[in-house]
N, C-alpha and C positions, 0 to 999 in steps of 0.2 A: 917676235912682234907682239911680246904679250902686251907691252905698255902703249900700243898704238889700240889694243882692245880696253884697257882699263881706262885712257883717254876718252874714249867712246861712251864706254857705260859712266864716266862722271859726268859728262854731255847730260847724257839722257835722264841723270837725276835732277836738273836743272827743270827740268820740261813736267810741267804740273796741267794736268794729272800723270801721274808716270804712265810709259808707253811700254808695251812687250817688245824688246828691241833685240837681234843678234849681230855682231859683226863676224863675220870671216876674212880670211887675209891668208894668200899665200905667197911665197917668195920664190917669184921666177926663174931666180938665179941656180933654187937646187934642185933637183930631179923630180919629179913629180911621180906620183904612183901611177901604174899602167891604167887607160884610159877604161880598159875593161871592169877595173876594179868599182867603178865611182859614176860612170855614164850609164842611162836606161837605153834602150834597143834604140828608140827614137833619133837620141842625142849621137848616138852611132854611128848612123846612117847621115845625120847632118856633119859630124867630123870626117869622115871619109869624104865631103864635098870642097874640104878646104885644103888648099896646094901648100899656101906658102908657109914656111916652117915656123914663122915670129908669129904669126894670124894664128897659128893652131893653137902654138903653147898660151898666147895668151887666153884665146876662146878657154881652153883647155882652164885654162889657173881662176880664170871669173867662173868657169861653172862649176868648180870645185869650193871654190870660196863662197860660191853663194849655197849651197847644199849643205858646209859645215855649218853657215848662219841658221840656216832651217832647223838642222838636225838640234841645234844647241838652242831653237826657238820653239819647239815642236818634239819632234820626235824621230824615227826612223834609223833608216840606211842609207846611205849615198844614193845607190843605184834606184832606189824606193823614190826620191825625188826628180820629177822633169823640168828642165827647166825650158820653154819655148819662146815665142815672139810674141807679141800680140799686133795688131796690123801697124801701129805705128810706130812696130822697132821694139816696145819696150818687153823686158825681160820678165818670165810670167812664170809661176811656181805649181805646178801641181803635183798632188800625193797620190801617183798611182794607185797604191790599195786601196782610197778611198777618196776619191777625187773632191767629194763633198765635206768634208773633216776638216781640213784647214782651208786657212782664209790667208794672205799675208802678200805685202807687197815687195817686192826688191827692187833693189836695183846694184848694178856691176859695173865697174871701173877696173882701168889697168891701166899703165904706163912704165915703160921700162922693166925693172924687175919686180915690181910689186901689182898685184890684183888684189881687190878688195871688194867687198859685198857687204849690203846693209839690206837684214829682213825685219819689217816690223807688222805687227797686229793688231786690232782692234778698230779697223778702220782709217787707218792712217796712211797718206800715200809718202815715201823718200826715196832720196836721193843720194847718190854719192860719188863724189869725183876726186880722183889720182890725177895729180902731174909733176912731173921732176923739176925739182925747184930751177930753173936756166932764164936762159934771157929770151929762149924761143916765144913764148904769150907777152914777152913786151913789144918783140919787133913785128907780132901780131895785133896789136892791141888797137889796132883800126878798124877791125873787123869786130870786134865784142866789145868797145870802150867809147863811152861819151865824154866830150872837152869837160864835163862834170865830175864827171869819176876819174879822171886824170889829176883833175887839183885834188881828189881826197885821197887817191892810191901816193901824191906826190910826197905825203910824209915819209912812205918808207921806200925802202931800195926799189929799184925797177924791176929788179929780177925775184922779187919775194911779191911787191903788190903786186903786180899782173899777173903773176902765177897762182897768186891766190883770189882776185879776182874771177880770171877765167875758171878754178874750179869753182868758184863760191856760184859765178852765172850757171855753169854746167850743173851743180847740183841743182838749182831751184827748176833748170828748166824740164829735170827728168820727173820732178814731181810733181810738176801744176800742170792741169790738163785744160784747155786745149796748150798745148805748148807752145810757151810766149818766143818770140826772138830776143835775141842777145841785146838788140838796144830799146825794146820792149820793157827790160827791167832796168832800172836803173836804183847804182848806189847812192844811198842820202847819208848813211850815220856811219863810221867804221870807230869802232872801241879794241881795245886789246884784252884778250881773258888769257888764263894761261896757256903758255906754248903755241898762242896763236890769235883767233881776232874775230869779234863779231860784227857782221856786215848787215846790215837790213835796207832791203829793198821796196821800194813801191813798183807796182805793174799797172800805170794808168791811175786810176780814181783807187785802188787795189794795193791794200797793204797796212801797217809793213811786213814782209817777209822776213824772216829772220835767218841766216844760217851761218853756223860754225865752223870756222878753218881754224889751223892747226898746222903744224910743223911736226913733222916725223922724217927724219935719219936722211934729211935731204927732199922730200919730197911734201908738194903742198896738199894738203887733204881737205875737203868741206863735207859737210853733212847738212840737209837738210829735212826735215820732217814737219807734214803739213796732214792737217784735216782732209780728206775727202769730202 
């Protein structure tokens, strides 16, 4: 998955002033290291609360994914990183040996065989959403798509712009707080940049938002990165 990371970090050179940014990414499909190896005592105690086998490995492969971001953002061990909730769901990083030391936001995606994580710092909140490129988020598309963003997703296939639509909504809404709804944000501009498409959004009187999708090996990817 190296070039879904070198994708990424030419993103983020784009973004003035540059941002301290890491991605992590693991593939579902192969065996994953023992959960002992890479989870803190915490993260333990909450995998032993989860049954079903596709819930675990995924939990499993986004908290793995998002620890190598850290680690490759920061510093550390696996096990040295927790990753928790915070009361609205979202995914929270701290450095056990010194809880006060870093700062950095995440956020964690999975879908099928790929988990992916985006940590960044210096004050900055992202976002990042996985979906298998299909037809499922078109025969969805009632539920997160206005008659607006229909005529502008209608240039390209059904199964590519709604795929990347719903990740492009899913990344911005992980990163703007309070968190908007799905028809909250709406698309006004879609351009094409390589290997994929930039979307910007208004949120009301609010914007534009901008965020970064991309095609990797089958599946639709967005990135979004916003001020705090």
């Amino acid at each position: 998955m190296h070039d879904l990371s070198l994708t990424i970090k030419e993103l983020l050179k784009k973004i003035d002033p540059p941002i301290a940014a890491a991605l992590g990414h693991v593939d579902l499909s192969l065996p994953l290291p023992p959960p002992v190896q890479f989870l803190s005592a915490g993260e333990k105690v909450h995998l032993a609360a989860l049954c079903a086998v596709k819930r675990r490995r995924q939990w499993l492969g986004g908290r793995l994914a998002a620890k190598e971001a850290l680690i490759e953002l920061f510093t550390g061990q696996r096990e040295q990183w927790q990753i928790t909730n915070s009361a609205d769901g979202r995914p929270r990083a701290n450095f056990l040996p010194d809880p006060e030391r870093f700062r950095a936001d995440i956020s964690i995606s999975h879908s099928h065989d790929l988990a992916v994580a985006l940590a960044v710092a210096g004050g900055y909140a992202c976002g990042i959403d996985v979906e298998l490129m299909g037809m499922r988020p078109h025969r969805l598309r009632e539920r997160f798509s206005k008659r607006t963003e229909d005529e502008i997703i209608a240039r390209l296939s059904p199964e590519k712009g709604y795929t990347m639509l719903w990740c492009a909504k899913e990344a911005l809404r992980k990163a703007i707080r309070p968190m908007p709804g799905f028809f909250d944000l709406e698309l006004f501009a879609l351009a094409p940049q390589a290997n994929g498409y930039i979307m910007d959004f208004s949120l009301g009187p609010k914007g534009p938002f901008r965020c970064h999708t991309m095609l990797y090996k089958g599946y639709g990817v967005a990135v979004f990165i916003n001020k705090h």
